[in-house]
C-alpha positions in Angstrom: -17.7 -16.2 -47.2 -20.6 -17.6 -46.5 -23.0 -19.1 -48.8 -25.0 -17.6 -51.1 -28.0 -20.4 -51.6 -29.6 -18.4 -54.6 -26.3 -19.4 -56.2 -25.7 -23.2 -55.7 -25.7 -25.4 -58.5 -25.8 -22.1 -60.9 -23.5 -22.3 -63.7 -21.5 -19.4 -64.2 -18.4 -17.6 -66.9 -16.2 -15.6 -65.7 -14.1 -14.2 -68.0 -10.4 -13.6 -66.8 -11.5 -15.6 -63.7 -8.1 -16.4 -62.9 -6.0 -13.0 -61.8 -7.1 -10.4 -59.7 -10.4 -9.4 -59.4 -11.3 -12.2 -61.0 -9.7 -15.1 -59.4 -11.7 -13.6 -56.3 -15.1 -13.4 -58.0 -14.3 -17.0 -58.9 -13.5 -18.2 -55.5 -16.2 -16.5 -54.0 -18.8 -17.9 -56.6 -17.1 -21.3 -55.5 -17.7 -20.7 -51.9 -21.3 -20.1 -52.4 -22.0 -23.6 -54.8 -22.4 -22.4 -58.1 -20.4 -24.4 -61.4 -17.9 -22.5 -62.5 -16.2 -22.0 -66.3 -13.3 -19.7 -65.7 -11.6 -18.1 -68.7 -8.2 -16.7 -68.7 -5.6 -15.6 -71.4 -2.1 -16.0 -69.7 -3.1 -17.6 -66.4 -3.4 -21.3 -67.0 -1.5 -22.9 -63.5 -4.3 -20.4 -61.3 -7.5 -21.2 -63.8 -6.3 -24.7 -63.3 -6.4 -24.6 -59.9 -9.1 -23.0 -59.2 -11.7 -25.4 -61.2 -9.8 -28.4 -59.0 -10.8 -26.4 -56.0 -14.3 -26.3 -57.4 -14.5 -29.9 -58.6 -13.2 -31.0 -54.7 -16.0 -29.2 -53.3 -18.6 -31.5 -55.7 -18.8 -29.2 -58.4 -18.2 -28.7 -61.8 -15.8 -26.3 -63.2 -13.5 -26.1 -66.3 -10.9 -23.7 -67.5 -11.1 -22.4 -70.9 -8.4 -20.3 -72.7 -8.6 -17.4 -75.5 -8.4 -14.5 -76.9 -11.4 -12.8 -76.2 -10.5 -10.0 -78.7 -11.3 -12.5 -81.3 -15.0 -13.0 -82.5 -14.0 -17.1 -83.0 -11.7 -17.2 -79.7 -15.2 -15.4 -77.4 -18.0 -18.3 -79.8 -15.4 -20.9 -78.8 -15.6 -20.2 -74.6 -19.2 -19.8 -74.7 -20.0 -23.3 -76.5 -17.3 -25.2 -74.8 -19.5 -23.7 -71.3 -22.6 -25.1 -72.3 -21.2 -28.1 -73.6 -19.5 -28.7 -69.7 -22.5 -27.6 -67.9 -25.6 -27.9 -70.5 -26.5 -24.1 -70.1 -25.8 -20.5 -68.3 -27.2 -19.1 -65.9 -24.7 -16.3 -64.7 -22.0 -14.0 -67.4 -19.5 -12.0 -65.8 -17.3 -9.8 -68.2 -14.4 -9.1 -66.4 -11.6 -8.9 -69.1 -9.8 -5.8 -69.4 -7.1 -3.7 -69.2 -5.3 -0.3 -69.4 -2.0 -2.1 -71.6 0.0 0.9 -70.7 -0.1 4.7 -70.1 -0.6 6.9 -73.2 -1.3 10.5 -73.5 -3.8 12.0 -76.5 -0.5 13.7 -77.8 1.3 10.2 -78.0 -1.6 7.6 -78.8 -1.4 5.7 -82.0 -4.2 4.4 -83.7 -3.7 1.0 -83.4 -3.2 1.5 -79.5 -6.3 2.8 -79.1 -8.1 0.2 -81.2 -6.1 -2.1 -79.1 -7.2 -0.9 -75.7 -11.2 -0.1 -77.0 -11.0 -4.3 -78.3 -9.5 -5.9 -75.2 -12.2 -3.5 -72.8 -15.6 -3.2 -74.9 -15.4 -5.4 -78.4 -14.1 -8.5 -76.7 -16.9 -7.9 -74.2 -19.5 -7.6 -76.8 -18.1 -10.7 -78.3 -18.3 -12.8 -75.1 -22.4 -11.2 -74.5 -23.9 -12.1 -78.1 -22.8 -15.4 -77.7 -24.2 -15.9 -74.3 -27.6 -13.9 -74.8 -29.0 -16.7 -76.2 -28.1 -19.3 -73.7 -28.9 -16.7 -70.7 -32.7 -16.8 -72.2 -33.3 -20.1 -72.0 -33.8 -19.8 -67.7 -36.6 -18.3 -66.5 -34.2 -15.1 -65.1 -30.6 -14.5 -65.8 -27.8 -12.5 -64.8 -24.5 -10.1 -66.6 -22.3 -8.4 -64.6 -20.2 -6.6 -66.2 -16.7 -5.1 -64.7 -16.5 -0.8 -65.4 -14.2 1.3 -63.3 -13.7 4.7 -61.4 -12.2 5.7 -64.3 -15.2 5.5 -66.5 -17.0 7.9 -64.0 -14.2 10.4 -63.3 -11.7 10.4 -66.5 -9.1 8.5 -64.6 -5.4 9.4 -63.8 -3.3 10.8 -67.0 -2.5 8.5 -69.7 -5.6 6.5 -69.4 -7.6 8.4 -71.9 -8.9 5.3 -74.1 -9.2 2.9 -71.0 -11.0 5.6 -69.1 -13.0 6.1 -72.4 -13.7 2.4 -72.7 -14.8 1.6 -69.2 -17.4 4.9 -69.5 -18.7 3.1 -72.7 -19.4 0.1 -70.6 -21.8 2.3 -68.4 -24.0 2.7 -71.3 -23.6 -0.2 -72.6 -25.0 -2.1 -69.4 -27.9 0.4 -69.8 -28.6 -0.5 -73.5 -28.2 -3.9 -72.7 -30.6 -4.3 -69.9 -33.6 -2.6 -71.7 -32.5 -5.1 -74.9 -32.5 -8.5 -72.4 -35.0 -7.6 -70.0 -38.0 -9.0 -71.6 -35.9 -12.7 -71.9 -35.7 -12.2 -67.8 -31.9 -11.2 -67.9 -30.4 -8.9 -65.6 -27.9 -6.7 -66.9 -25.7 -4.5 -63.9 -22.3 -3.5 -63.4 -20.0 -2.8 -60.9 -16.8 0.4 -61.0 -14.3 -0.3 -58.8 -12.4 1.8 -57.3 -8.4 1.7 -56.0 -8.1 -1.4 -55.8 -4.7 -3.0 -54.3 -2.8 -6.4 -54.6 -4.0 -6.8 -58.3 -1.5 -7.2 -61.0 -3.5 -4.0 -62.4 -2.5 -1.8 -59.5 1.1 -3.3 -59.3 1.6 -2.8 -63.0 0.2 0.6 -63.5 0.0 2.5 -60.1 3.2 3.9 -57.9 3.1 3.9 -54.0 3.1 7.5 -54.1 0.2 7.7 -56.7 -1.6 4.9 -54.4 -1.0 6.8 -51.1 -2.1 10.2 -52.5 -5.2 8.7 -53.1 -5.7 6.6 -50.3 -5.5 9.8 -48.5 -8.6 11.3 -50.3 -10.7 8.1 -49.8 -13.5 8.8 -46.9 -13.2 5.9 -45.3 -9.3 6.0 -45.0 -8.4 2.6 -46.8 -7.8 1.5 -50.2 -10.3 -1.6 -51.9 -9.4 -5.0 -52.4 -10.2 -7.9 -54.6 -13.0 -9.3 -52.2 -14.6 -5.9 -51.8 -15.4 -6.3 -55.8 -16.4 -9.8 -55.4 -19.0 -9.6 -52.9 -20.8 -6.7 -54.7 -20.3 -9.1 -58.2 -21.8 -12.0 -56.3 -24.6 -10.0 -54.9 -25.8 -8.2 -58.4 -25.2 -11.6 -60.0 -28.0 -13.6 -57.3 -30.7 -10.9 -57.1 -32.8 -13.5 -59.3 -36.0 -12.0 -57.8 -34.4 -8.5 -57.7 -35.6 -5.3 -59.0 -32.1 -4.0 -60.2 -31.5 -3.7 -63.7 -28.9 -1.1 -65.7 -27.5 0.0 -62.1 -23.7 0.4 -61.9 -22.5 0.1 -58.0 -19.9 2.1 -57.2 -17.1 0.1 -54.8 -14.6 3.2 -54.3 -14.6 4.0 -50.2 -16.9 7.2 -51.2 -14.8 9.4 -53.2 -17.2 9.2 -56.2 -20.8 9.0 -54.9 -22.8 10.8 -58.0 
């Protein structure tokens, strides 16, 4: 990719930075010069990696494990950013997941508190901590990672993920009319099928991925650097005029 100058020597979370979608938005952040704190949960031997790629390229980078869903586990990443870099220019909540398929009929409670934690409270969490830090720069940046299925209701069985990634729509909006005056950006981005993700390869059969390949205008499914791009772009617009947008990265079968 080529470099993004607005970004270099920007320091930057990312949280799950090392799977998926987010081991792309790192690289790609990487590629364009910024310092990069990459959080992950499982992922150690790729977070790892990915900050010695950083750090070979003269840049700082660390790797930071938690829980995100925990209010101490979210405090801890943040301080241990500012402490490696001195402050924070650029958040990018990208945690999440679906866990597993569950219709209305067959959620339990503590599923659904499970699922609502891991997508929306963890990234409140990760935001209140940061808000602060974000402030201190003259303009600042959140990008926060919402989904097709927030817009459209999403496939059966994803009735609380769905529901959670919809609540991140308004929460971007809320939060951007909150952090504008302190010069901080708030956006978000809702993929759409997006292949060769553990998401997709977990959750998502070949038929259920061709079907709806086959209703996507522009005839191919997403992938990881799709998402990334439109992350790094929303995340650099320091001079930008977009604020409480969501961008839409689905091939055009959603464009409301």
């Amino acid at each position: 990719m080529k470099d993004n100058n607005k970004l270099v020597g920007k320091n930057v979370l990312i949280t799950a930075g090392a799977q998926g979608i987010g081991e792309a938005i790192t690289k790609h952040f990487i590629d364009s010069g910024a310092n990069v704190a990459i959080h992950y949960f499982s992922n150690a031997e790729t977070a790892n990696k990915s900050a010695e790629y950083a750090t070979s390229k003269g840049q700082k980078a660390i790797a930071i494990s938690g829980d995100l869903t925990k209010e101490e586990d979210a405090n801890a990443m943040v301080e241990k950013t500012i402490a490696a870099f001195g402050g924070l220019d650029i958040l990018i909540n990208n945690a999440g997941s679906l866990v597993a398929r569950k219709l209305l009929n067959e959620m339990e409670t503590e599923f659904w508190h499970k699922v609502m934690d891991i997508n929306l409270t963890s990234m409140m969490f990760v935001t209140r901590a940061a808000a602060p830090h974000l402030g201190k720069n003259e303009s600042s940046s959140i990008v926060n990672l919402a989904s097709l299925a927030g817009r459209k209701g999403g496939h059966p069985g994803s009735l609380v993920y769905s529901t959670s990634k919809g609540a991140i729509l308004t929460f971007t909006r809320a939060l951007s009319s909150e952090l504008g005056p302190q010069g901080t950006r708030v956006n978000a981005v809702a993929p759409g099928l997006i292949l060769g993700t553990s998401f997709h390869n977990t959750h998502t059969s070949k038929e259920s991925a061709d079907a709806t390949t086959a209703g996507i205008p522009i005839q191919r499914a997403g992938n990881a650097d799709d998402v990334a791009r439109a992350v790094l772009y929303l995340a650099s617009e320091y001079d930008g005029f977009i604020t409480g947008a969501t961008l839409d990265i689905n091939g055009g079968v959603y464009n409301m």
